[in-house]
DOKE-830975 format. One line per field, with one value per residue: residue number from 1; x, y, z of N, C-alpha, C, O, CB in turn; residue in one letter. Coordinates in nm, 4 decimals, padded with zeros to 6 digits. Glycine has a CB too. Example, Ala and Ser with C-alpha at 12.3 -4.5 7.8 and 13.67 -1.06 7.14 Angstrom:
2
pos c(1 2);
nc1 c(01.3190 01.2850);
nc2 c(-00.5690 -00.2250);
nc3 c(00.7800 00.7080);
cac1 c(01.2300 01.3670);
cac2 c(-00.4500 -00.1060);
cac3 c(00.7800 00.7140);
cc1 c(01.3200 01.2900);
cc2 c(-00.3300 00.0030);
cc3 c(00.7800 00.7870);
oc1 c(01.4236 01.3409);
oc2 c(-00.3319 00.1138);
oc3 c(00.8465 00.8039);
cbc1 c(01.1308 01.4084);
cbc2 c(-00.4473 -00.0598);
cbc3 c(00.9046 00.5725);
code c(A S);
END
This chain:
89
pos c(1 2 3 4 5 6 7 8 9 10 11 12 13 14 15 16 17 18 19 20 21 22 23 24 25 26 27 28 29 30 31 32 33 34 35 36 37 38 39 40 41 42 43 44 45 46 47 48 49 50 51 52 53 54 55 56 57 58 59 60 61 62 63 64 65 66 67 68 69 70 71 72 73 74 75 76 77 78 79 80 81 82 83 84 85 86 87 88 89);
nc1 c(15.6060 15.8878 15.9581 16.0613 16.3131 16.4280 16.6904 16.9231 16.8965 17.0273 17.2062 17.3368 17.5023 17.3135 17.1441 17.1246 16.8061 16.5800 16.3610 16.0640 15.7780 15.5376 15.2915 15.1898 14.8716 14.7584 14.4792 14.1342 14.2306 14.3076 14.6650 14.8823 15.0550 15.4060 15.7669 16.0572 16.3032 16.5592 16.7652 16.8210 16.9824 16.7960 16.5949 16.3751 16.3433 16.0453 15.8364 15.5035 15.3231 15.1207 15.0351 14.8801 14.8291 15.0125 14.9703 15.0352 15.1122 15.2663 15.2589 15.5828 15.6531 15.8763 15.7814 15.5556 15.6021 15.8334 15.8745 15.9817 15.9260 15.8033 15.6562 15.7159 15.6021 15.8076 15.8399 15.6693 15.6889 15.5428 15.4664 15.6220 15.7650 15.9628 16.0035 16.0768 16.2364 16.0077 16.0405 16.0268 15.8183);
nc2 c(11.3988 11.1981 10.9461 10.5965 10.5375 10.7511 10.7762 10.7092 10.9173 10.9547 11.0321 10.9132 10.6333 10.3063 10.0117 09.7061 09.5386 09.3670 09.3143 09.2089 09.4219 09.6853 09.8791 10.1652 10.3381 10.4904 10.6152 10.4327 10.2739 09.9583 09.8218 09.7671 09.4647 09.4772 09.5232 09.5738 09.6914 09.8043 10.0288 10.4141 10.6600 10.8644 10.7390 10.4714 10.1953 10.0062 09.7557 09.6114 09.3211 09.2643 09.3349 09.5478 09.9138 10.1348 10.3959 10.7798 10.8792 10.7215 10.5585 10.3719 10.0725 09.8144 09.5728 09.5108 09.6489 09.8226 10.1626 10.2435 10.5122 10.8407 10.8596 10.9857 10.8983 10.9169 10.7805 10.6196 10.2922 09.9921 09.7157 09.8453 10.1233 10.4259 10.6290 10.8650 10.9676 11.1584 11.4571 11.5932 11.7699);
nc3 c(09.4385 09.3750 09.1390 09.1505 08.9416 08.8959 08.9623 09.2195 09.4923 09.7512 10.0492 10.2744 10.3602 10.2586 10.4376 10.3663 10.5356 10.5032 10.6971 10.8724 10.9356 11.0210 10.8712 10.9843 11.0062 11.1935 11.3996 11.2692 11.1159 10.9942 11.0368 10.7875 10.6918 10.5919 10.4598 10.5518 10.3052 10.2930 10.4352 10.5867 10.7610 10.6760 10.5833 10.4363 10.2598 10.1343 10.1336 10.0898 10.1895 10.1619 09.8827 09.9335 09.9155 10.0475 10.2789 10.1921 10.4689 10.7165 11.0518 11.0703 11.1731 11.3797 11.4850 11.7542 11.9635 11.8823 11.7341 11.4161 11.3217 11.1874 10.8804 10.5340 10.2205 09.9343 09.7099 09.4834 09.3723 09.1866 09.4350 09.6482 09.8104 09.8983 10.1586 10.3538 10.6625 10.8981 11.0465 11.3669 11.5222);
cac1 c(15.6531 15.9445 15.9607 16.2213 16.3858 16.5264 16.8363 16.9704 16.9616 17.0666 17.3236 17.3317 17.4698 17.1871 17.1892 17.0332 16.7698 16.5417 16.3048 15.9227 15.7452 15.4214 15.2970 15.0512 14.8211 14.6670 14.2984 14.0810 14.2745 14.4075 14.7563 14.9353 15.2102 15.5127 15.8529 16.1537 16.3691 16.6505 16.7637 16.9259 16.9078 16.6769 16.4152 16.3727 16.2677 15.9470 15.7512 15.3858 15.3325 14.9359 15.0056 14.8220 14.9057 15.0731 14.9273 15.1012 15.2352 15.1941 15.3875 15.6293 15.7155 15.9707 15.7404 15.4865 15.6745 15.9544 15.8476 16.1177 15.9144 15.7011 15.7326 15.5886 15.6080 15.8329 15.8479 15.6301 15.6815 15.4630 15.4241 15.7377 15.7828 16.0318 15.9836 16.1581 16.1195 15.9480 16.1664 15.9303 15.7970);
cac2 c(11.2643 11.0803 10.7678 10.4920 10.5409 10.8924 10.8132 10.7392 11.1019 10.9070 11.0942 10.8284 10.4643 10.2240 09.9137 09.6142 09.4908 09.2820 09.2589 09.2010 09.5561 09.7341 10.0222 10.1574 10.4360 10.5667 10.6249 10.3029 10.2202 09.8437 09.7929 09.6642 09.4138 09.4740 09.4362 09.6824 09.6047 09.8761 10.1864 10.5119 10.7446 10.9683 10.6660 10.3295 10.1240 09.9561 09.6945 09.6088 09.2478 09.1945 09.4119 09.6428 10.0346 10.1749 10.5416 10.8711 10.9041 10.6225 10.4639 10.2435 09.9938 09.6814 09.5243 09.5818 09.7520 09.9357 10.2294 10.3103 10.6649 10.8677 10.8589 10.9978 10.8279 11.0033 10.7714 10.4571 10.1405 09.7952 09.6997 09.9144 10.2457 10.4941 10.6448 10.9846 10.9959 11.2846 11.5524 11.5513 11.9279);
cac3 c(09.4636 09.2572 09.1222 09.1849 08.8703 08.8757 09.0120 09.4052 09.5588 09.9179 10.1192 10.3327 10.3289 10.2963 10.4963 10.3681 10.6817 10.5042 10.8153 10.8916 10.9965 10.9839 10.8837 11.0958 10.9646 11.2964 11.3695 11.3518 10.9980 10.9897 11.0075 10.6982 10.6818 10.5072 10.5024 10.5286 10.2171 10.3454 10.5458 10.5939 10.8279 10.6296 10.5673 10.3781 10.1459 10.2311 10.0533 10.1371 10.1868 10.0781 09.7586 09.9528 09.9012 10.1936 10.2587 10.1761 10.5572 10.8383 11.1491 11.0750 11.2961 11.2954 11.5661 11.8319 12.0259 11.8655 11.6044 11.3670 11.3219 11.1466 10.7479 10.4481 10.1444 09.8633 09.5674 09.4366 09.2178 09.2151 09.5615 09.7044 09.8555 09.9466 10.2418 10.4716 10.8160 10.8870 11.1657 11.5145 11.5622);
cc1 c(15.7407 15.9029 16.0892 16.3095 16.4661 16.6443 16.8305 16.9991 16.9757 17.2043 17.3949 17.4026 17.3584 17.2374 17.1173 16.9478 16.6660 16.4310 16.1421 15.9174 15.5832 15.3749 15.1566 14.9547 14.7548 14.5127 14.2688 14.0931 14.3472 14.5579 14.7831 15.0588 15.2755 15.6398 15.9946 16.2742 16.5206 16.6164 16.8186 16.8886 16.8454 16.5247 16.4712 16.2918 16.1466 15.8248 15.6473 15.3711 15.2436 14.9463 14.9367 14.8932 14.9199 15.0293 15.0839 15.2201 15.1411 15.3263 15.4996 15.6974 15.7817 15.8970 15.6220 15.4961 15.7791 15.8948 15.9443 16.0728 15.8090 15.7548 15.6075 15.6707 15.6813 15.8595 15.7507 15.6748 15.6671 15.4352 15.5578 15.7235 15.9044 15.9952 16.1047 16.1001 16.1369 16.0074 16.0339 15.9612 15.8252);
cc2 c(11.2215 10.9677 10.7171 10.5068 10.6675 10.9399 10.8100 10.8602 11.0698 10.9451 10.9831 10.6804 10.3957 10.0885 09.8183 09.5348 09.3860 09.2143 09.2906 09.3332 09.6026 09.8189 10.0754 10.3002 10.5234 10.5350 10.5070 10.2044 10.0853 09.8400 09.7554 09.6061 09.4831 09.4597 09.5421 09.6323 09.6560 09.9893 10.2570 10.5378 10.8224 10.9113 10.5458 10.3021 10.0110 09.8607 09.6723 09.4367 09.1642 09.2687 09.4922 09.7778 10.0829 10.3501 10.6367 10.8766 10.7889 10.6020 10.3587 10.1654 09.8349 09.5657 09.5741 09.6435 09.8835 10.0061 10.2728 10.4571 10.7125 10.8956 10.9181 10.9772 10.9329 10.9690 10.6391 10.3889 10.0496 09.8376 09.7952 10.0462 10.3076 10.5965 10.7527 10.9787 11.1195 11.3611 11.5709 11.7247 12.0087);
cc3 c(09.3463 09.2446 09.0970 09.1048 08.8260 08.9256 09.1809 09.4203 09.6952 09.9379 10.1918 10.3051 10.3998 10.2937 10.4497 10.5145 10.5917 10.6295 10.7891 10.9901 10.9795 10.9874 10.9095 11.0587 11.0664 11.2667 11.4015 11.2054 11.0513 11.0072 10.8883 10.6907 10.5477 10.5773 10.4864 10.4300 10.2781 10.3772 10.5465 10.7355 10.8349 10.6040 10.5166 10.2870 10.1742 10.0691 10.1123 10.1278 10.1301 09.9353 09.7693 09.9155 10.0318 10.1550 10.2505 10.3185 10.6711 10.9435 11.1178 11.1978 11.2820 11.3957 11.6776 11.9437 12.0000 11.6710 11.5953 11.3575 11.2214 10.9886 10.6257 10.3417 10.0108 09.6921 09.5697 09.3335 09.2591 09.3927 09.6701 09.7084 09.9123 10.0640 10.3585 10.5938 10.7929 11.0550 11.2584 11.5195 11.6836);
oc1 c(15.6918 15.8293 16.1892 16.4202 16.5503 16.6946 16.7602 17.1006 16.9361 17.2998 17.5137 17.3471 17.3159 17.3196 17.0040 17.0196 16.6918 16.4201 16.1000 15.9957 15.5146 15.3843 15.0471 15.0089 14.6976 14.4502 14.3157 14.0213 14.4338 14.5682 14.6892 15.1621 15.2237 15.6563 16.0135 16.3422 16.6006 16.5094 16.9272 16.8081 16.8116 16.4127 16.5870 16.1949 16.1798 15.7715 15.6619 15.4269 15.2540 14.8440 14.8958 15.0119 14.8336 15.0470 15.1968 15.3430 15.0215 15.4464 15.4762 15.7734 15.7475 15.9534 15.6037 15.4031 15.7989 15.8816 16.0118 16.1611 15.7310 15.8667 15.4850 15.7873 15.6124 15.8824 15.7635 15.6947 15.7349 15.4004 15.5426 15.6686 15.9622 15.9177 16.1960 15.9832 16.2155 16.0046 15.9279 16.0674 15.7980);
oc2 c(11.2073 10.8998 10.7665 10.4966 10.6741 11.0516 10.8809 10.9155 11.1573 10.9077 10.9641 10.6120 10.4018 10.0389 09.8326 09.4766 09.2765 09.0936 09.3734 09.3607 09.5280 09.8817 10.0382 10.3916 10.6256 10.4751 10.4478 10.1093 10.0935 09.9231 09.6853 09.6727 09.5252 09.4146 09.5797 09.5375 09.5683 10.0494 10.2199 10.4795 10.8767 10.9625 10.5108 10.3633 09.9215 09.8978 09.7115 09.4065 09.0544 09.2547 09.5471 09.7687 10.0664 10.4107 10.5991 10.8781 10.7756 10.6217 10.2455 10.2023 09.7537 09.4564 09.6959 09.6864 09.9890 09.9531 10.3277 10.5398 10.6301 10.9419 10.9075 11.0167 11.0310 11.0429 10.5596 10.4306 09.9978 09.9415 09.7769 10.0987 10.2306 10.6728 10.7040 10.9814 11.1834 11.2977 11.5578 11.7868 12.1287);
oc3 c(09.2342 09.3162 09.0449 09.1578 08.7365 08.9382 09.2529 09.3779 09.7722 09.8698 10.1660 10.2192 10.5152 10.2167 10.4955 10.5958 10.6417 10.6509 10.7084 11.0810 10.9096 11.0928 10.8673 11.1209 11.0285 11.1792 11.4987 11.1744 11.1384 10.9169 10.8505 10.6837 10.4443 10.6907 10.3707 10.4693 10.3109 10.3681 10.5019 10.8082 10.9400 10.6004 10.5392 10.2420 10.2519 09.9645 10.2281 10.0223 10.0756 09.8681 09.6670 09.8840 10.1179 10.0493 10.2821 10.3119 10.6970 10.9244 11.1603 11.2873 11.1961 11.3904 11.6774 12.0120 12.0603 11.5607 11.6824 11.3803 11.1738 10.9663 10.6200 10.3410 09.9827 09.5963 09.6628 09.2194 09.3478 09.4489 09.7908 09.6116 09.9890 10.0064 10.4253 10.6323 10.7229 11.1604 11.1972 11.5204 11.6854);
cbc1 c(15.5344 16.0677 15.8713 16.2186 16.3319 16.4718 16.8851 17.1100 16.8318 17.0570 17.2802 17.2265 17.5940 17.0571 17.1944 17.1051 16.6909 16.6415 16.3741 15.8646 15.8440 15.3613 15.3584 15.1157 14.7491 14.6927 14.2305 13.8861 14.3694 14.3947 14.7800 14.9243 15.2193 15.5130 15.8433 16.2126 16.3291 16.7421 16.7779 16.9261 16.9261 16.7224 16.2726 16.3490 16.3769 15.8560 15.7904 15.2792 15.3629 14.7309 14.9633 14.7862 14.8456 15.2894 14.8139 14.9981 15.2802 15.1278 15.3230 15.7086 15.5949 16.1986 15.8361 15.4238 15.7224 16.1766 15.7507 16.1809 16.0543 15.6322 15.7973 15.4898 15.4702 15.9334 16.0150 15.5046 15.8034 15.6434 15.4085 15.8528 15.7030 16.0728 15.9485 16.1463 16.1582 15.7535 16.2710 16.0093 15.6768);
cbc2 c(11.1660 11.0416 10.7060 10.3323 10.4889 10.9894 10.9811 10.6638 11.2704 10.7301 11.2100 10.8369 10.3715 10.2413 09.9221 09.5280 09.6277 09.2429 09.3310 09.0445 09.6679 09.7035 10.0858 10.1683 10.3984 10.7356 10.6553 10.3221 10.3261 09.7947 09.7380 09.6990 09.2298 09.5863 09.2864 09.7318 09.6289 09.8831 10.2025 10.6417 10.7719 11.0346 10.7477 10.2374 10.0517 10.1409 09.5938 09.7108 09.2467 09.2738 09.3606 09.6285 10.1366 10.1265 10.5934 10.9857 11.1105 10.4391 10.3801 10.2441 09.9824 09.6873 09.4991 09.5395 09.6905 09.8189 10.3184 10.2485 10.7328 10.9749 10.6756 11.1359 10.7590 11.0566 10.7573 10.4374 10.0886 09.5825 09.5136 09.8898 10.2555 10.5349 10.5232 11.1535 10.9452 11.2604 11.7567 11.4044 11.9523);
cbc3 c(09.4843 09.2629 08.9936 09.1802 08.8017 08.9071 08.9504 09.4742 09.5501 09.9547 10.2216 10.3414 10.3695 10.1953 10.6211 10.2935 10.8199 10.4768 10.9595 10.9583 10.9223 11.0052 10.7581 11.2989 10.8738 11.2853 11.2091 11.4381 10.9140 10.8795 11.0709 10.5955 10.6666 10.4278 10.4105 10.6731 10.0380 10.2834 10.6594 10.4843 10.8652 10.4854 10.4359 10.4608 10.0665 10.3548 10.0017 10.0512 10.2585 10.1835 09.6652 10.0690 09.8108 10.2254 10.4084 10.1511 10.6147 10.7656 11.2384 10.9814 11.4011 11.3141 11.5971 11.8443 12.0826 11.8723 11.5801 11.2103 11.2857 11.2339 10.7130 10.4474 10.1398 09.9340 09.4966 09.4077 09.1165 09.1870 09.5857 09.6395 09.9308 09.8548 10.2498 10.4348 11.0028 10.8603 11.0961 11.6857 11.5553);
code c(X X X X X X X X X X X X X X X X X X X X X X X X X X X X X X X X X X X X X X X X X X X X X X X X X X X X X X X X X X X X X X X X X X X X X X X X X X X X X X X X X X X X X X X X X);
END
């Protein structure tokens, strides 16, 4: 796992979205709010909204209906995460 400060390695332009989301851990784990800070198309930037820790890999979703996909977590700092979606087998 990196951490936030080792430099943008994003191929990608990232979009500022700024939107309410939640990241959903499966099983009979809680949900936790958070909040998508920005996006690529390789993943995002993802804050947690209770100061909770957002697990290694969960659902994210921008609503209760629409999942942006499956992600696992590739850098931390404070309440914020970096986040790859993960390629569907």
């Amino acid at each position: 796992m990196h951490s936030a400060d080792e430099g943008d390695r994003r191929v990608g332009k990232r979009s500022k979205v700024n939107v309410p989301a939640w990241a959903d851990p499966g099983g009979v784990l809680p949900v936790i709010d958070c909040r998508i800070i920005d996006i690529t198309k390789d993943g995002a930037r993802v804050s947690a909204a209770s100061g909770r820790e957002l697990p290694d890999m969960f659902q994210l979703r921008a609503d209760s209906t629409r999942v942006i996909g499956a992600v696992e977590v590739i850098w931390r700092q404070a309440n914020q995460v970096g986040v790859r979606f993960r390629q569907k087998a």
